[in-house]
C-alpha positions as CSV (number, residue, x, y, z in Angstrom):
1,X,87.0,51.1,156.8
2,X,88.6,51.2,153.5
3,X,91.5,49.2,153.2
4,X,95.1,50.5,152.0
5,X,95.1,48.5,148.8
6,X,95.2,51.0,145.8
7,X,91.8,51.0,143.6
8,X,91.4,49.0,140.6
9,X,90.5,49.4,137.2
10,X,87.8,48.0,136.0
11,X,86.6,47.8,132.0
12,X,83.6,46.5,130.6
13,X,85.0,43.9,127.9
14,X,82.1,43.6,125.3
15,X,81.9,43.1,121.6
16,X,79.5,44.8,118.3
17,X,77.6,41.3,118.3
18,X,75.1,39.8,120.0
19,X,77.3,37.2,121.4
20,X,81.1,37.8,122.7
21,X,82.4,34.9,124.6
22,X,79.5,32.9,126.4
23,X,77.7,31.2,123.8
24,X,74.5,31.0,122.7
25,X,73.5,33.3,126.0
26,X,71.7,35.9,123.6
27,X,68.6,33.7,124.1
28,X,68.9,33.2,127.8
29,X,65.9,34.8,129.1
30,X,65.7,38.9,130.0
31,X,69.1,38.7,127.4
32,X,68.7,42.1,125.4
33,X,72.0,41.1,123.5
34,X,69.5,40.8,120.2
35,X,69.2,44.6,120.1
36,X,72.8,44.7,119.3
37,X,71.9,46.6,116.1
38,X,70.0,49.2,118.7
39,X,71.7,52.6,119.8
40,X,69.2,52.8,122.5
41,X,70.8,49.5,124.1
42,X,74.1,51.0,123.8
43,X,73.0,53.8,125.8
44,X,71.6,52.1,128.3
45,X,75.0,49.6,128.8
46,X,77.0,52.7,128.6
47,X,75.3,54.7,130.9
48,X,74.9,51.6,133.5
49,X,78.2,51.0,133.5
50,X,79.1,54.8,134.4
51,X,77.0,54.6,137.4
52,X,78.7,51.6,138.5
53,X,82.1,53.4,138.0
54,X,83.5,51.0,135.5
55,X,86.5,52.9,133.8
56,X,86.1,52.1,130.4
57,X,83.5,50.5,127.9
58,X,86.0,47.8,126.2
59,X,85.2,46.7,122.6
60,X,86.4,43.7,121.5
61,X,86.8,42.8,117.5
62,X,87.7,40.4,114.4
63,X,87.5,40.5,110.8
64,X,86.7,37.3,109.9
65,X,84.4,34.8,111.2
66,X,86.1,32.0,113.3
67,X,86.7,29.0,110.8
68,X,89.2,26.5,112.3
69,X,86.5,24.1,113.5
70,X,86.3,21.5,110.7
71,X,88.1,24.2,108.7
72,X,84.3,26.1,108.6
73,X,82.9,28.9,109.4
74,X,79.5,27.3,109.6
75,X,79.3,26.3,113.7
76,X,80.9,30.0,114.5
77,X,77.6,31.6,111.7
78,X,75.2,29.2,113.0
79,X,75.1,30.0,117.0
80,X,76.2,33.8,116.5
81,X,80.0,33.2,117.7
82,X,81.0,36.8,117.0
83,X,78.8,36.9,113.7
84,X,77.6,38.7,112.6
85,X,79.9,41.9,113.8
86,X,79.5,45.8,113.2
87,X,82.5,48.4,113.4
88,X,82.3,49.7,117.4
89,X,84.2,52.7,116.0
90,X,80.9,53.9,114.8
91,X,79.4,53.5,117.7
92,X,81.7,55.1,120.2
93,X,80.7,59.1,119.6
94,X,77.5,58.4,120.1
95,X,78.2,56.6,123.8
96,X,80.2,59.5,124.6
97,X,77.9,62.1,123.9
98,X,75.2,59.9,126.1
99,X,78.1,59.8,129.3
100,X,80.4,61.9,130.8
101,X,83.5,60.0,132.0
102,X,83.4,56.8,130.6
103,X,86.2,55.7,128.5
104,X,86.2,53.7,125.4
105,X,89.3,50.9,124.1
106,X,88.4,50.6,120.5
107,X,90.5,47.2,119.4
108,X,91.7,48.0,115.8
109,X,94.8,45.6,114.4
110,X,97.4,47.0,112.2
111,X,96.8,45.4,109.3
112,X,93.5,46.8,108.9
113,X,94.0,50.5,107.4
114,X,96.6,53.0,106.5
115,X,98.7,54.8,109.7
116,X,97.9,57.7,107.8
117,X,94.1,57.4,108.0
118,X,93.9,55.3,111.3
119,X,95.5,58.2,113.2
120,X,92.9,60.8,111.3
121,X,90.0,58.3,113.2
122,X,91.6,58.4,116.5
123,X,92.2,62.0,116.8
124,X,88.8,62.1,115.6
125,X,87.6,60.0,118.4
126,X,89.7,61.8,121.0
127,X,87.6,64.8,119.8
128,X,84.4,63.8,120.0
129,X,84.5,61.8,123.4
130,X,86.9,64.8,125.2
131,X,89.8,62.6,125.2
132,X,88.6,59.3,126.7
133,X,89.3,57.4,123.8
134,X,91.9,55.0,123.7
135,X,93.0,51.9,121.2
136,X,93.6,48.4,121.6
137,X,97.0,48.1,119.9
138,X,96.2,44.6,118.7
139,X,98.2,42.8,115.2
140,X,95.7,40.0,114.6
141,X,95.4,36.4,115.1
142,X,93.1,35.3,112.3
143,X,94.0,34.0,109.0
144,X,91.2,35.1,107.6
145,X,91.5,38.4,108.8
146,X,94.7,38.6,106.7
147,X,92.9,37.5,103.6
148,X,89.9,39.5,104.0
149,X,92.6,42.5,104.3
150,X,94.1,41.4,101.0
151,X,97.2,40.5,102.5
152,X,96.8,36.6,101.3
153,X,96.5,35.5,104.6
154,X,97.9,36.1,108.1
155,X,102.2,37.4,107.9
156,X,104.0,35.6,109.9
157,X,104.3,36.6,114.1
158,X,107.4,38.4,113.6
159,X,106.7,40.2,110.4
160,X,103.6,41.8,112.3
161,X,105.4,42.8,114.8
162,X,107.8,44.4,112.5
163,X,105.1,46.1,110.7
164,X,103.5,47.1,114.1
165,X,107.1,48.8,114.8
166,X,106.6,51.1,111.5
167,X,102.9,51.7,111.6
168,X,103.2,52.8,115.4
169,X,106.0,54.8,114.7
170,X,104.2,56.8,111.8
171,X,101.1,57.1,114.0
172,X,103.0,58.6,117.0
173,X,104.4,61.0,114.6
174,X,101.5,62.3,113.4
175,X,100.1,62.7,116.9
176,X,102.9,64.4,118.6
177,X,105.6,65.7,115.7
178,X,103.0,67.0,113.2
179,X,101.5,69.9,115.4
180,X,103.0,72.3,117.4
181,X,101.0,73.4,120.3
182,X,100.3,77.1,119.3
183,X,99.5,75.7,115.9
184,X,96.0,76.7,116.2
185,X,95.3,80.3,116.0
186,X,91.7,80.7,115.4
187,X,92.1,84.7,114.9
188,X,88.8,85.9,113.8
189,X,90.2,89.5,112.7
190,X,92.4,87.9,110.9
191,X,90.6,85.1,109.3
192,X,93.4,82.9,110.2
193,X,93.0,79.3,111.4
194,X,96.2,78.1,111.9
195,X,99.9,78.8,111.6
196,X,100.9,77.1,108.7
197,X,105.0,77.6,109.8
198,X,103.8,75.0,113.2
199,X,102.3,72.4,111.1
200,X,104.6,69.9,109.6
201,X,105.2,67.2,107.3
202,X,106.6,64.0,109.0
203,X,108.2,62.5,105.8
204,X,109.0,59.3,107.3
205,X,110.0,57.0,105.4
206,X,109.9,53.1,106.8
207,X,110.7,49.4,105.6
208,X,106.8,49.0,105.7
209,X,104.8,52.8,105.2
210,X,106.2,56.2,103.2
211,X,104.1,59.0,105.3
212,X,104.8,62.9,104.4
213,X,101.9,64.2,106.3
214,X,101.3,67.0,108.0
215,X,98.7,65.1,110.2
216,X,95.4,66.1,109.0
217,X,93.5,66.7,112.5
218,X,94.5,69.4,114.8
219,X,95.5,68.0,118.4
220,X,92.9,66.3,120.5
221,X,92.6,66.5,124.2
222,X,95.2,63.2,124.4
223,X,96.9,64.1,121.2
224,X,98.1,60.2,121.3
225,X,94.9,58.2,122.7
226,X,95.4,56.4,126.0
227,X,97.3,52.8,124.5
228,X,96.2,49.5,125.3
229,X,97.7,46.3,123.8
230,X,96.7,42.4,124.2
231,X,99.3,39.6,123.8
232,X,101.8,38.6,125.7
233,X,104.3,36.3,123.7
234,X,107.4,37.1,124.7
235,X,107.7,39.8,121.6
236,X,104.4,40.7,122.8
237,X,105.5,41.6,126.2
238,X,108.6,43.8,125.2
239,X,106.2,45.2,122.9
240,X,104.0,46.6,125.6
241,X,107.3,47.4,127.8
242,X,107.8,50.1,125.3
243,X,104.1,51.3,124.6
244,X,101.4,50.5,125.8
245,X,100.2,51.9,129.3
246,X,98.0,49.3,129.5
247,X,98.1,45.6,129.1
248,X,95.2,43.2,128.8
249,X,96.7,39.3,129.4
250,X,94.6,36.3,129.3
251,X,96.0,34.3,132.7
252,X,93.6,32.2,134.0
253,X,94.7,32.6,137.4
254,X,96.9,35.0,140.1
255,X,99.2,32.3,139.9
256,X,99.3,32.3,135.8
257,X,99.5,36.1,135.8
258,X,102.3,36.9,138.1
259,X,105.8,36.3,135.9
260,X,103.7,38.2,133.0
261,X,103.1,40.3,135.2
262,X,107.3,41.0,136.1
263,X,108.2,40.5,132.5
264,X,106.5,43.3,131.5
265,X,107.5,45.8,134.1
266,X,111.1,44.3,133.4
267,X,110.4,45.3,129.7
268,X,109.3,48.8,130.5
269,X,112.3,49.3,132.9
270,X,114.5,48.4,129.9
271,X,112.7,50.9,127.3
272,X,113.7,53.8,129.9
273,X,109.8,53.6,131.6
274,X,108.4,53.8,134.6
275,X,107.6,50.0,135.3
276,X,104.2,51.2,137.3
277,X,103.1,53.1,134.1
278,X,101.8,49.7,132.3
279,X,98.7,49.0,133.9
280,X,98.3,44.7,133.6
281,X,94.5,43.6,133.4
282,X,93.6,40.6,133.5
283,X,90.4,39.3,132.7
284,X,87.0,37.7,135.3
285,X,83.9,36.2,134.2
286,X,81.7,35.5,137.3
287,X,78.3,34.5,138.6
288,X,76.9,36.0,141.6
289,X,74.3,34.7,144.1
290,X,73.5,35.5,147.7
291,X,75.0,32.1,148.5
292,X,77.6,30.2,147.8
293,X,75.3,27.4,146.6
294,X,72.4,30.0,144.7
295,X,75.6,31.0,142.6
296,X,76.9,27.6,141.8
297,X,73.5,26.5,140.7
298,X,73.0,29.4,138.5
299,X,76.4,28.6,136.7
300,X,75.4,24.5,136.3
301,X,72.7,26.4,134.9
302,X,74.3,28.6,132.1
303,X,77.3,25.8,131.5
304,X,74.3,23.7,130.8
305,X,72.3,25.9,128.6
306,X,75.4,26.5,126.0
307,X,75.8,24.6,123.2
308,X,78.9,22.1,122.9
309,X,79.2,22.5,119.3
310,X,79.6,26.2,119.8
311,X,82.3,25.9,122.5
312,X,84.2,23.4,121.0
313,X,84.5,26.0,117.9
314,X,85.5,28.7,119.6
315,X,88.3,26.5,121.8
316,X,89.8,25.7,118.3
317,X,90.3,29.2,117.2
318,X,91.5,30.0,120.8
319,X,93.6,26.7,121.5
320,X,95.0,26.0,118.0
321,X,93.4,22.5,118.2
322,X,90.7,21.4,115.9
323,X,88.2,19.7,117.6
324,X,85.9,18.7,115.0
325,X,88.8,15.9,114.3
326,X,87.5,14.5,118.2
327,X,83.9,12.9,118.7
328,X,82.7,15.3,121.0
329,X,80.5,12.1,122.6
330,X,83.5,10.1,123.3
331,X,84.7,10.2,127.1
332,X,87.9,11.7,127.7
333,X,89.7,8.2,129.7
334,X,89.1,7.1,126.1
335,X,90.9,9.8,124.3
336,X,93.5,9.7,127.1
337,X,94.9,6.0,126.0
338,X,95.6,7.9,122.3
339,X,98.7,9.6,121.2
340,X,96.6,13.0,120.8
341,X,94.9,12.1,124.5
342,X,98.6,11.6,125.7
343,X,100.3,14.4,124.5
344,X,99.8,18.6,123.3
345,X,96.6,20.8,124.5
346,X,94.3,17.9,124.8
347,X,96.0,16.1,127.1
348,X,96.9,19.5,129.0
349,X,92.4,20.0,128.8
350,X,92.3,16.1,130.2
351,X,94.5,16.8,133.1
352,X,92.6,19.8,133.7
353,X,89.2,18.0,134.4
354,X,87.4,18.0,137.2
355,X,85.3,15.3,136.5
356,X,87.4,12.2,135.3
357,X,83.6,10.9,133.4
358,X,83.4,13.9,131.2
359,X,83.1,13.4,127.4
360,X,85.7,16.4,125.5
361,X,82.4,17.6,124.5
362,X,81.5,18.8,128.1
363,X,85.3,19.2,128.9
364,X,86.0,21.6,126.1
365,X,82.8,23.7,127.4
366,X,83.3,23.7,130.9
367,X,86.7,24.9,129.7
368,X,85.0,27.6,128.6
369,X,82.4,28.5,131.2
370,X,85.6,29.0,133.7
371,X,84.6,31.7,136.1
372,X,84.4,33.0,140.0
373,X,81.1,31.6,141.5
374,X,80.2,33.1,144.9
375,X,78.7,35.9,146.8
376,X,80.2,39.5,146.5
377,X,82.3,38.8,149.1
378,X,83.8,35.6,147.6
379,X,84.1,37.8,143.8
380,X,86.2,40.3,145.6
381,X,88.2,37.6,147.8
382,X,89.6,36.6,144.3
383,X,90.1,40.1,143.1
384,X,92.4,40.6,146.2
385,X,94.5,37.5,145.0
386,X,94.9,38.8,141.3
387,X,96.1,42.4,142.8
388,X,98.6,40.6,145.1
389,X,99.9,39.2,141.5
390,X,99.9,42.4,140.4
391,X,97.4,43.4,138.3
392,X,96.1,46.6,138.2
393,X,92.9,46.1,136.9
394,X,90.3,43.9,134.8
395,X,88.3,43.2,131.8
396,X,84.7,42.3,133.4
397,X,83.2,39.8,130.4
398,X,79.4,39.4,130.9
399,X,77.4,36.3,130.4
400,X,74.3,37.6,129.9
401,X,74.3,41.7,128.7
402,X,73.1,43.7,130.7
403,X,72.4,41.4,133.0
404,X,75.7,40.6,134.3
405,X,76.9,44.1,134.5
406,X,73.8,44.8,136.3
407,X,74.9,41.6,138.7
408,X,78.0,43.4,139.2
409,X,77.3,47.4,139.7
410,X,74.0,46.3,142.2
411,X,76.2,43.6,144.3
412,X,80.0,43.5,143.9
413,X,80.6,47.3,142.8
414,X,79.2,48.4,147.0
415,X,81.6,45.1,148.0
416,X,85.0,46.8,146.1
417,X,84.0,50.2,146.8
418,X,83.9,49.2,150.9
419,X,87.6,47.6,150.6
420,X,88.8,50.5,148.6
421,X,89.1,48.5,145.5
422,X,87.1,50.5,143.0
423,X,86.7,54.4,142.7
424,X,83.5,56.2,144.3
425,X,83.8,59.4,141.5
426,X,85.6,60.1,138.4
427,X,88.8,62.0,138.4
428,X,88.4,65.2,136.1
429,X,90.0,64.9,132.8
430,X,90.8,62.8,130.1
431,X,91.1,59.2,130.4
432,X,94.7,58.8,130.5
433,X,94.2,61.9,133.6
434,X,91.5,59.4,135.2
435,X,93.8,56.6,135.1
436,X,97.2,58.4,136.1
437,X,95.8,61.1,138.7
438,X,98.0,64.5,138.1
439,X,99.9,63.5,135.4
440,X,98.2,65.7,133.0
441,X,96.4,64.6,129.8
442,X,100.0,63.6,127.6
443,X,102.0,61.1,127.3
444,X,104.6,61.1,129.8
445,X,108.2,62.4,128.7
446,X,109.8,58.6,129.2
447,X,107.3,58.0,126.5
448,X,109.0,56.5,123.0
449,X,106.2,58.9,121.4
450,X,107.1,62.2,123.2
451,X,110.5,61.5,122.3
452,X,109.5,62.3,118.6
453,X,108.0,65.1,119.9
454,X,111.3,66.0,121.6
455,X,113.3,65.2,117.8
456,X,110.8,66.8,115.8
457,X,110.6,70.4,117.9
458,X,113.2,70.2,120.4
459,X,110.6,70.5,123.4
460,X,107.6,68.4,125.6
């Protein structure tokens, strides 16, 4: 029997790359993550992970390639660390025409174009997939993203958060203050479109964007795409207590997750929200055997296969810490009898260790290959923990594509799906209808953004 637990949500975390997060594991054999450039793969991930249920097809992205490592880029360009990278808002339309209720999180930071035109692409997207679009409020954590924007490299935290305030604002404007609902006509005897009277400039005027409007696109199924958001500093976390309705954290454990977890509800509570209408993710990477011991192999197996060069680049971007300025050969006791082996992330990464003969090398990449090793059972055992956290939901991150979604659709989806844990069908409707059952396609009213709507025309 089912058990009372309420289902969780489940999204495919991937990347427009051949390599997201493990590696090097594009040339692990039956790996298909070199026909990245292929629609056809697309298709076939997309439509794999629709008939194992997932929720959403999660893209990932960065503009710039990861250069803290020996301040180069060269290690991350060398083992196909998230470069090379293509735009996944380009691929999305065609996904959704090939599926019928998968979503899509596109991850697009605020820095990158205009409100003005960003909110033309979304509607757009909310369009063309029949509103199961939704984007991944993110405001970038790369310097180099910041000078490849032309912004001379990455502003400050708080002034991106303070843009974030102003381009969010104009974007919700456009979305829900530009249109009326009878805006459209479409009278054919009448060769008359729309009603120009219900369309309306926004004219907002902000310390970081001057928008008139009207929004260019008429309303999409969503109007304002289902909102996601990463981060959770502690502006971060009242950020998403005022918008997002979901929330993608990167706790390592329940344990990690949990006062995340009750800061954001507490930050939604004090933005006039439901607390239970920000969904919290957070994020597995596993290996699956029919043993305890088949799966532990197989994951010695992958640690092993990954390159340490390649990890320890990534970790710097990800921990702040370069690691180039470490011999990557030397054993950590060594490092530990050193100021930096004493003190700051490294020492945290020593204390960390399971193995007290490991060299920083082979710490800093089983750092990295951290995941839930068991049977199905055991995988959902752990899923059971992270819910009693909290969390609503996770990011599924493959090690191998497709493989690892296949791992998870043919072994632990029917394990979930007996405990309740994941959905057997769709819910009709948009993606924000499939994720809040019978609350309609909108916003809800406690939404900052329907309160615009509310200034701007004096109804929901």
């Amino acid at each position: 029997m089912p058990s009372e637990r309420p289902r969780m949500i489940f999204n495919a975390f991937n990347m427009f790359a051949a390599s997201h997060h493990d590696q090097g594991m594009w040339a692990w054999p039956g790996s298909r993550q070199l026909e990245y450039n292929s629609i056809d793969y697309w298709v076939d991930v997309a439509q794999l992970l629709e008939r194992g249920h997932f929720d959403t097809l999660f893209f990932a992205d960065v503009l710039a390639p990861y250069d803290t490592f020996g301040s180069s880029r060269d290690s991350a360009v060398f083992s196909g660390m998230q470069f090379p990278i293509n735009d996944p808002g380009e691929l999305i339309p065609a996904l959704a025409y090939a599926t019928k209720d998968l979503g899509f999180v596109l991850t697009q930071n605020i820095l990158q174009e205009p409100p003005y035109s960003f909110a033309r692409k979304m509607s757009s997207l909310d369009h063309l997939t029949r509103g199961r679009i939704s984007w991944n409020i993110v405001t970038t954590f790369l310097p180099g993203a910041g000078r490849n924007l032309g912004f001379g490299g990455l502003p400050d935290h708080g002034d991106r958060y303070a843009r974030a305030d102003d381009f969010i604002e104009v974007v919700y404007k456009l979305w829900e203050a530009s249109w009326e609902d009878d805006a459209v006509v479409r009278n054919a005897a009448l060769r008359q479109y729309s009603d120009p009277s219900k369309i309306h400039e926004i004219n907002h005027v902000g310390p970081f964007y001057d928008v008139v409007g009207p929004h260019l696109s008429e309303p999409s199924p969503q109007r304002t795409p289902f909102l996601m958001q990463a981060g959770v500093s502690p502006r971060g976390r009242d950020y998403a207590g005022r918008n997002a309705e979901g929330l993608f954290i990167n706790a390592l454990s329940p344990e990690e997750a949990a006062p995340v977890v009750r800061d954001v509800r507490a930050a939604a509570a004090r933005h006039g929200r439901s607390p239970h209408n920000v969904k919290l993710f957070g994020i597995l990477g596993f290996v699956v055997g029919s043993t305890e011991e088949e799966a532990q192999r197989l994951h010695q197996e992958i640690t092993d296969f990954q390159s340490i060069e390649a990890n320890l680049a990534k970790q710097s971007v990800f921990l702040d810490y370069d690691f180039s300025t470490l011999d990557p050969a030397e054993p950590i006791f060594e490092i530990a009898k050193r100021p930096e082996g004493a003190t700051g992330i490294v020492a945290e990464l020593i204390r960390m260790s399971p193995n007290p003969r490991y060299t920083i090398g082979e710490l800093v990449r089983w750092y990295g290959n951290q995941r839930v090793v068991g049977t199905p059972e055991q995988i959902v055992d752990h899923l059971e923990k992270w819910q009693d956290a909290g969390i609503d939901g996770m990011n599924v991150q493959y090690v191998v594509s497709p493989g690892t979604f296949e791992d998870f659709v043919e072994h632990v989806s029917p394990e979930l799906r007996r405990r309740g844990l994941m959905q057997e069908s769709y819910a009709p409707g948009t993606l924000r209808e499939k994720v809040f059952p019978g609350t309609g396609p909108y916003l809800p009213d406690e939404h900052p953004a329907r309160a615009l709507r509310r200034a701007a025309f004096g109804t929901d």
